[in-house]
N, C-alpha and C positions, 0 to 999 in steps of 0.2 A: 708734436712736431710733424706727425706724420700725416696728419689731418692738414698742417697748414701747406704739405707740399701738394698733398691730394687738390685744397683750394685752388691753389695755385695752377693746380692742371687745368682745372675746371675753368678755372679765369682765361687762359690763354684758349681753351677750346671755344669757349662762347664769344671770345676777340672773335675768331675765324671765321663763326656761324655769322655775327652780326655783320663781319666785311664783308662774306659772301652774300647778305643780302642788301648789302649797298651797292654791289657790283651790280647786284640786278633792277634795284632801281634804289636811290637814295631817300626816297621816304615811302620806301614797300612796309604796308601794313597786312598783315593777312587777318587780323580778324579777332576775338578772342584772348586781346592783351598779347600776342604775336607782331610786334613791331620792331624798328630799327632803333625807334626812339626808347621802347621798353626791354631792347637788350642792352641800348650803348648806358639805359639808369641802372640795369642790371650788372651790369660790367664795371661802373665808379664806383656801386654800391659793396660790392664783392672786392672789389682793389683797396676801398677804404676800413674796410673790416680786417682784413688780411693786415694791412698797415699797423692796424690798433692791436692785432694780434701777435705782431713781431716787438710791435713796442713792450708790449705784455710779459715777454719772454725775457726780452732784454732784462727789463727790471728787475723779475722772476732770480735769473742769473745773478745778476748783480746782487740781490737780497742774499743768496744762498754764498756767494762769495764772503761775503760780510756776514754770514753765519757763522760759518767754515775758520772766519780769522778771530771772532767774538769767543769760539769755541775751544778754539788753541789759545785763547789769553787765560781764560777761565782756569784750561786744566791745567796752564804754566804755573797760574797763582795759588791755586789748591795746592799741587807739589809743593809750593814755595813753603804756604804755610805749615802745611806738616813738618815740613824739612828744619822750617824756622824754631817750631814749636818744639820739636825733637831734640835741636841743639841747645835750645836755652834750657829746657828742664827735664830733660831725658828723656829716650823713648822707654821708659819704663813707668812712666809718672803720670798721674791722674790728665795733668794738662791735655798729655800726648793723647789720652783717650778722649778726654772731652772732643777735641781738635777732628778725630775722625782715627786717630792711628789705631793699631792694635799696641798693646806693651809686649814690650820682650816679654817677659816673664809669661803672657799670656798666648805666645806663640808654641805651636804644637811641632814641634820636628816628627815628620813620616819616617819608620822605619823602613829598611829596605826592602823593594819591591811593593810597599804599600801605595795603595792606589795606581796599580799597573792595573792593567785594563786585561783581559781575558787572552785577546791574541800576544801581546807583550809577555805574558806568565808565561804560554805556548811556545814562542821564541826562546825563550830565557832556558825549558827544558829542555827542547828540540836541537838548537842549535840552527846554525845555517839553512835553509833549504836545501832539500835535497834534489840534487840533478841528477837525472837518468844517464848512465855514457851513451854516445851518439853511435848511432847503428851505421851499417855500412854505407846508405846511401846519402850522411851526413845531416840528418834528421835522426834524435835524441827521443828514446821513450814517452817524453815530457810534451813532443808536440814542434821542438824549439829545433835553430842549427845551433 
């Protein structure tokens, strides 16, 4: 996107150059592939590319839209099926495994505070943080008002 506003700069600055050299004479060639004629094919050439390149984007968009909705059916029907499979022949039953579940029986309950994470254990001993009392000129040991 950011390249096609860049083009887009570039397209309106070379409009400019090339008016500016019609002003000065309407078929000024200077020489060298420097002409009015080789900036006004420079300028349809650059406006029709920029064109193909928003079209580009559009579709782009559109495609990821319908990703995006393809993606949410999927995982609604996967749920479903589990969900399905689960009711008909228990989440404990071969089926439910086949299917993708785990079985109850095969589910592990964490004891408490198992898989707390280092700063969480920290807290749990700690307690609160602790704030410094604010000193006289209303700024706290900590830094804080």
């Amino acid at each position: 996107m950011r390249n096609h506003k860049k083009a887009n700069g570039l397209l309106a600055h070379l409009n400019q150059r090339v008016q500016g050299m019609i002003s000065i004479d309407a078929k000024l060639d200077l020489g060298g592939g420097v002409s009015v004629a080789a900036g006004k094919k420079s300028s349809e050439d650059l406006a029709a590319a920029i064109a193909r390149l928003s079209q580009a984007e559009n579709l782009v968009a559109a495609a990821q839209l319908q990703l995006k909705a393809l993606e949410a059916g999927a995982r609604d029907l996967s749920d479903r099926i589990l969900s399905g499979v689960g009711s008909r022949y228990g989440k404990d039953s071969e089926e439910y495994r086949k299917a993708g579940g785990k079985p109850k029986s095969q589910r592990r309950r964490r004891a408490r505070g198992e898989g707390a994470t280092a700063a969480q254990a920290q807290k749990q001993v700690l307690g609160p943080a602790f704030v410094a009392p604010a000193a006289e000129n209303g700024v706290g040991a900590n830094g804080h008002a």
